[in-house]
Every structure is written in structure tokens, then in C-alpha cells.
Backbone as ProteinMPNN parsed JSONL, in Angstrom:
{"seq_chain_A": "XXXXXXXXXXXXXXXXXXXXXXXXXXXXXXXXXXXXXXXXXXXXXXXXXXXXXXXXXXXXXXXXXXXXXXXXXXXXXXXXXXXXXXXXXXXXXXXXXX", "coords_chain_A": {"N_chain_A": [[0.845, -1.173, 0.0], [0.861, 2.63, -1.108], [1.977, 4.87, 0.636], [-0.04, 8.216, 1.623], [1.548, 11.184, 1.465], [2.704, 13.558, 4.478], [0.592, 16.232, 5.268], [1.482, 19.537, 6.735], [-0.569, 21.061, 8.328], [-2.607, 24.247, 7.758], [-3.899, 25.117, 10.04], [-6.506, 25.786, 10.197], [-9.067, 23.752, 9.36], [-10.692, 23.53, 7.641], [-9.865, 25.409, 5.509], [-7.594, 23.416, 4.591], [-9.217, 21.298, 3.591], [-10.068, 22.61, 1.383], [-11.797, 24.541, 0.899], [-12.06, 27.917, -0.186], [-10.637, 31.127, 0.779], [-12.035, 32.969, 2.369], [-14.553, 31.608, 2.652], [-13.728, 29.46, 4.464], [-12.606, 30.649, 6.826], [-14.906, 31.11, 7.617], [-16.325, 28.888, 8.525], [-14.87, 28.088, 10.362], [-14.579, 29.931, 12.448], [-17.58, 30.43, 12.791], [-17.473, 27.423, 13.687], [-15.981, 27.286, 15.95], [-17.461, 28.872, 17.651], [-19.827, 27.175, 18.109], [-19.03, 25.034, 19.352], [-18.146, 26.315, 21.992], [-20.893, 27.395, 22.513], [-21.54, 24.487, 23.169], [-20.03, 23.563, 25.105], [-20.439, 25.549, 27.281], [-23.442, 24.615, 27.432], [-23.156, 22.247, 28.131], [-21.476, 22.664, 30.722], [-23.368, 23.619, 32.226], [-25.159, 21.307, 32.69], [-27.587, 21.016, 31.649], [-30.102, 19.706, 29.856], [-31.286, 19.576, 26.654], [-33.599, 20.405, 26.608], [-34.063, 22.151, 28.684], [-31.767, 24.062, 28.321], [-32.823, 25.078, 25.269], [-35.034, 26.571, 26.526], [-33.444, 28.395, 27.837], [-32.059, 29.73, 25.939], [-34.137, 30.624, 24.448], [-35.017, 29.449, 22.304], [-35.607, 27.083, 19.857], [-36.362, 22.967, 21.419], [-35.577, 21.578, 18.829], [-33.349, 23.489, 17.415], [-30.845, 23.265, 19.23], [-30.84, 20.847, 19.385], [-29.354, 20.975, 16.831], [-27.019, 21.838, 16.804], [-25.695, 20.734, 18.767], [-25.463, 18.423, 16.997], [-23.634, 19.507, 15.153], [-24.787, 20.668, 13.021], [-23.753, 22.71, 11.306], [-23.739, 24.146, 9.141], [-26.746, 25.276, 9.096], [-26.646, 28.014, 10.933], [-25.485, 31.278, 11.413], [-22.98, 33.778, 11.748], [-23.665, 35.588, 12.745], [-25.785, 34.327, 14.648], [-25.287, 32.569, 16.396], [-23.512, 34.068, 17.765], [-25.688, 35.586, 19.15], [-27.021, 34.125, 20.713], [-25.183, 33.327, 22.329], [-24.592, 35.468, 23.433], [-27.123, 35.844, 24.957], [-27.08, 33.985, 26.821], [-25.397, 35.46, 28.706], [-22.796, 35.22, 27.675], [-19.859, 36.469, 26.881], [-18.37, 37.238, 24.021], [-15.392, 37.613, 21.912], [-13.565, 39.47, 19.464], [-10.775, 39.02, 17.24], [-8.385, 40.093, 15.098], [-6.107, 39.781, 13.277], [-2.614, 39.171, 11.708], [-2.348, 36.791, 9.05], [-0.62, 33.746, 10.066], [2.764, 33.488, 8.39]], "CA_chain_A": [[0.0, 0.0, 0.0], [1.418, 3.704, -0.662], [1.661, 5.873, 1.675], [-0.102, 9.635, 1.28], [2.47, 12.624, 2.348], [1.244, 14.026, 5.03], [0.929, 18.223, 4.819], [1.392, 20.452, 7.92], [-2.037, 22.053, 8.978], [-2.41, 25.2, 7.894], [-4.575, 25.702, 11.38], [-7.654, 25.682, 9.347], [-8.756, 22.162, 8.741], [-11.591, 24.186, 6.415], [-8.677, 25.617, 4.343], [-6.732, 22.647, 4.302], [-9.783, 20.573, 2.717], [-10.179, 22.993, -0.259], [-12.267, 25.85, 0.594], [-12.011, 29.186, -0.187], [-10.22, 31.169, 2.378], [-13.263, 33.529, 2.863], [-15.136, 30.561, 3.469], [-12.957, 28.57, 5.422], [-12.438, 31.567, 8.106], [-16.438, 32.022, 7.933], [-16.427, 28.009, 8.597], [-13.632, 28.259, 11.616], [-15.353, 30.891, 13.516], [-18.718, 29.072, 13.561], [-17.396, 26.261, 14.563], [-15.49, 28.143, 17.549], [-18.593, 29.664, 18.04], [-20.975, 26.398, 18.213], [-18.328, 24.538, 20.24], [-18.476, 27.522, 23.084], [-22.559, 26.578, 23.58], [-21.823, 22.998, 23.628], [-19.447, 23.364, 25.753], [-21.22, 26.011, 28.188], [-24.507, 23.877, 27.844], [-22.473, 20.945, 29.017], [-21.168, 23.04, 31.962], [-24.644, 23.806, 32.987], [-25.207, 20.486, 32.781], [-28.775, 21.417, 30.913], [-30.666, 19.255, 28.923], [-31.524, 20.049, 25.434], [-34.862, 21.359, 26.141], [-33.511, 23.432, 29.449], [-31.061, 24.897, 27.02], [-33.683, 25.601, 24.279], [-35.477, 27.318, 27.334], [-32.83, 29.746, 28.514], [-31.712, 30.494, 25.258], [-35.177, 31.354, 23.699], [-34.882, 28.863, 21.097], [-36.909, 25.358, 20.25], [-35.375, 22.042, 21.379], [-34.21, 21.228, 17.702], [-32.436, 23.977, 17.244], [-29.948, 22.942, 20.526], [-29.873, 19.767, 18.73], [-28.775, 21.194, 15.449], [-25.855, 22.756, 17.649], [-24.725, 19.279, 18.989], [-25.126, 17.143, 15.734], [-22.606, 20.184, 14.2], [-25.139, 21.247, 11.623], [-22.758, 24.021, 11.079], [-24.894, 25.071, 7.433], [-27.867, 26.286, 9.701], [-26.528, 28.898, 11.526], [-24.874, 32.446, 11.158], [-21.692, 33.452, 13.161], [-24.756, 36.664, 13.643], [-26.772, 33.939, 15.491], [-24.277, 31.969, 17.374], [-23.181, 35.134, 18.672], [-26.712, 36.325, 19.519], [-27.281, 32.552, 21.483], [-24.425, 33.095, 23.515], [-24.863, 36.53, 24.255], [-28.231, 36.023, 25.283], [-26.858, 33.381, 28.266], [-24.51, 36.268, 29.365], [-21.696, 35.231, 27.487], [-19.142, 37.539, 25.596], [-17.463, 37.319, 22.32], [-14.636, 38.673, 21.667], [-12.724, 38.88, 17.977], [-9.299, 39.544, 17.483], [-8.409, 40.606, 13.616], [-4.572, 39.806, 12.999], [-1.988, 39.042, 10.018], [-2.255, 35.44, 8.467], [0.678, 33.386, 9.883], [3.101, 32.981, 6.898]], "C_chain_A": [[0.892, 1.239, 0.0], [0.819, 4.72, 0.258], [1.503, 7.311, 1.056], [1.259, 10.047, 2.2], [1.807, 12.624, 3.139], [2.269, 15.706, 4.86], [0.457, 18.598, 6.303], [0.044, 20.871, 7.534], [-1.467, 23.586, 8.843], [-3.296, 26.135, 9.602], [-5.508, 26.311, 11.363], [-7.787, 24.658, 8.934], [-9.892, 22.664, 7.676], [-10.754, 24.223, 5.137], [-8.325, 24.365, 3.968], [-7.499, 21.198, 3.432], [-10.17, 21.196, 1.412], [-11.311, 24.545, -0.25], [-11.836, 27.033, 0.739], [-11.224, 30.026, 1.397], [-11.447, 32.158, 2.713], [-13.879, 32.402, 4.114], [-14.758, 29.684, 4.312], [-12.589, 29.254, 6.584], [-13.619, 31.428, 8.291], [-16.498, 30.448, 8.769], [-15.908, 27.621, 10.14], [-14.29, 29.089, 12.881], [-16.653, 30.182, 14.036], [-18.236, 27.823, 14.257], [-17.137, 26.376, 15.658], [-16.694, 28.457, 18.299], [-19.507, 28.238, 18.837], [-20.302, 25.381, 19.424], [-18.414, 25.174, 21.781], [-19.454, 26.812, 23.379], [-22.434, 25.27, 23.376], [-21.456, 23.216, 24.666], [-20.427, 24.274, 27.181], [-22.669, 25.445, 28.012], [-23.776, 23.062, 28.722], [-22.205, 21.089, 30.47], [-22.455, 23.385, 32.703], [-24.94, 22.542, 33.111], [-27.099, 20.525, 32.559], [-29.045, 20.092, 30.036], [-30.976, 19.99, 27.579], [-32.746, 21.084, 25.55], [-34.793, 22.26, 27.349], [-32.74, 24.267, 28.585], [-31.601, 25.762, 26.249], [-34.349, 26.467, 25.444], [-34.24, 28.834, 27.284], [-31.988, 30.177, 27.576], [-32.48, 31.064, 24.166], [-35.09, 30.59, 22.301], [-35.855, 27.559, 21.207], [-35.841, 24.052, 20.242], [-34.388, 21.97, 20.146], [-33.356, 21.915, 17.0], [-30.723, 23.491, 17.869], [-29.566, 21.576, 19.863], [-29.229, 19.713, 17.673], [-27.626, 21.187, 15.819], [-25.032, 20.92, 18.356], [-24.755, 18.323, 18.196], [-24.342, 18.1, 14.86], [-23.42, 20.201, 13.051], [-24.638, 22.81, 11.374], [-23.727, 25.213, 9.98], [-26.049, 25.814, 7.92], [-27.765, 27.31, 10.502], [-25.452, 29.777, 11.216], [-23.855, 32.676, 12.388], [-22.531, 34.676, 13.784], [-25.241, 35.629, 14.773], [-26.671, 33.394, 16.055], [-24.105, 33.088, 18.481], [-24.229, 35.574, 19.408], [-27.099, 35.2, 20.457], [-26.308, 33.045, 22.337], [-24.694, 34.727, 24.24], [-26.589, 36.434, 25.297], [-28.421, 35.032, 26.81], [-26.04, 34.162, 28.754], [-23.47, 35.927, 28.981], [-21.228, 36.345, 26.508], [-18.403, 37.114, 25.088], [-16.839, 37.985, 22.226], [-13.948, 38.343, 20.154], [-11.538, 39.354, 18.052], [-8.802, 39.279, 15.906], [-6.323, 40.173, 13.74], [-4.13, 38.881, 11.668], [-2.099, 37.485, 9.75], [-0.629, 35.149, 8.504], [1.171, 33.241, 8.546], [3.75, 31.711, 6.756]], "O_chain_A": [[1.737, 1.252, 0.895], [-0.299, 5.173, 0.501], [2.331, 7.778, 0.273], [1.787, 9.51, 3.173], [0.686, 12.116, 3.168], [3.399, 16.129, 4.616], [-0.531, 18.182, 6.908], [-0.295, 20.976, 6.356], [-0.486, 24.097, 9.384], [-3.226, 27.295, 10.007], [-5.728, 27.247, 12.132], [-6.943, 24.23, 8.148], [-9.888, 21.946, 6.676], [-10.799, 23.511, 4.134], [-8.761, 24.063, 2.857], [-6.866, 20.321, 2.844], [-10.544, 20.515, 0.457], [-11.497, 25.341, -1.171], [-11.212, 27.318, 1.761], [-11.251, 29.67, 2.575], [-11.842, 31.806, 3.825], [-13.845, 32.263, 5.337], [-15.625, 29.092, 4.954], [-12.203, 28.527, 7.499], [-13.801, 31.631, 9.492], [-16.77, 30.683, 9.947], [-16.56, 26.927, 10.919], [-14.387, 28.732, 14.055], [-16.862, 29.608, 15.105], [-18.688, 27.38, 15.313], [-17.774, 25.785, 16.53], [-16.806, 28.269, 19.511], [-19.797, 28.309, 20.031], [-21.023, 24.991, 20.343], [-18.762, 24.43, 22.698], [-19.408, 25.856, 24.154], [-23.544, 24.74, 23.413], [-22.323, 23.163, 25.538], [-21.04, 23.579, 27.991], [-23.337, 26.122, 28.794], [-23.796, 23.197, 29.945], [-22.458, 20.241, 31.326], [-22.401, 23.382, 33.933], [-25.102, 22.507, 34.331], [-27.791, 20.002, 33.432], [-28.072, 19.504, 29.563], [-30.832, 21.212, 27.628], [-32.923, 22.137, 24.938], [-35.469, 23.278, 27.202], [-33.29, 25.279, 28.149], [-31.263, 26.945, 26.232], [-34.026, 27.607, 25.111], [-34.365, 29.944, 26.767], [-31.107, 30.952, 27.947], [-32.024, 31.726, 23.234], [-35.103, 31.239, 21.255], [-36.554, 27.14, 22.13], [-34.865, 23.935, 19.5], [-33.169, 22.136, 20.112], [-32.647, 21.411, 16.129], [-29.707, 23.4, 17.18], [-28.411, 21.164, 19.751], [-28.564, 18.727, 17.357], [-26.915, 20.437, 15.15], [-23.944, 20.371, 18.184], [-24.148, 17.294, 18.491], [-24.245, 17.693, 13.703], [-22.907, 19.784, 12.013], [-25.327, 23.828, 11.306], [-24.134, 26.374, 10.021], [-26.405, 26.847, 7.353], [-28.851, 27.697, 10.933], [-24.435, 29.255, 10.758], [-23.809, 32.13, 13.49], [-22.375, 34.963, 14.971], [-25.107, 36.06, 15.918], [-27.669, 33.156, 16.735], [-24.432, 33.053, 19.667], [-23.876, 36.047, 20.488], [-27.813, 35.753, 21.294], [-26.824, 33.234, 23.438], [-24.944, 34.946, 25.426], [-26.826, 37.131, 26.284], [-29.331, 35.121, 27.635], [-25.577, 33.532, 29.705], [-22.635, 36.195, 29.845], [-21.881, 36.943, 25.653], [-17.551, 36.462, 25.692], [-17.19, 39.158, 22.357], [-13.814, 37.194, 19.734], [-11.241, 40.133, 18.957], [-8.876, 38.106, 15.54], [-5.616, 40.642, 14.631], [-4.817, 38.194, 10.912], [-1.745, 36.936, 10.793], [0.278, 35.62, 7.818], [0.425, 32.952, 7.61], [4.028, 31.282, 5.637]]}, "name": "protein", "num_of_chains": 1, "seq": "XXXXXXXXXXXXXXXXXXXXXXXXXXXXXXXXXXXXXXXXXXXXXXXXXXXXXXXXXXXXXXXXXXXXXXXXXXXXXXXXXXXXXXXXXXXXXXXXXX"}
């Protein structure tokens, strides 16, 4: 059997499968983003439909968010979910390692 190369990570696994770099930052962020409310659901230790409660949403949204349907949500409406449990977002704009 041959062996693939393997290629350093550009630290974008988006990028590094072929999309666009637009889209592969827009891809990166959501995911950051959707990871956050798993992760702070998890720490509440919430159920899906407590969750969907205290973030004004309907259960299957909360489950969109833990089966990583990434395609249904905006990094607007991620952000607007977490802000809305008292969390803050912060961004930080800098040069593309070279």
C-alpha cells in the first residue's frame, strides 16, 4: 500500500480541505462559536430542552448545535445565542501566519 504525504495544517482544517479562504475563516469561527454553547450547555449540565429554554430557542435547534449542523446557523446567530446566556465574544483581527 502507498503511503499519502502528510501536509502540515495550515490551522484551518476548512482551508486545508479545499475551501475558499473567505469561506474557510467564515467556517472556523462558527465552529469556535458552536463549540463555546456545547461546551457552556455541558457546563450547565442542561438538557436540550432546558437549554432551548434559557436560550429562547426550540429544542431542535440545541440539537442542530450538537449534531454540528454548522450550514444552519450564522456566526450573527451563534453570537446572539451566547450573548443572550450572558456570554461575551470577543474577535481579534490579525496578520495570516506565513
Amino acid at each position: 500500500m502507498k503511503k499519502e504525504p502528510i501536509h502540515r495544517s495550515s490551522g484551518n482544517v476548512f482551508a486545508d480541505l479545499g475551501f475558499a479562504a473567505e469561506e474557510a475563516e467564515n467556517l472556523r469561527v462558527r465552529t469556535e462559536l458552536m463549540i463555546a454553547l456545547k461546551s457552556y450547555i455541558k457546563a450547565q449540565r442542561w438538557t436540550q430542552q432546558e437549554a432551548a429554554r434559557h436560550f429562547g430557542v426550540a429544542q431542535p435547534r440545541i440539537s442542530e448545535i450538537f449534531q454540528g449542523k454548522i450550514g444552519l446557523f450564522t456566526v450573527d446567530k451563534l453570537i446572539k445565542l451566547l450573548a443572550h446566556v450572558g456570554q461575551q465574544v470577543s474577535v481579534k483581527v490579525s496578520d495570516k501566519a506565513a
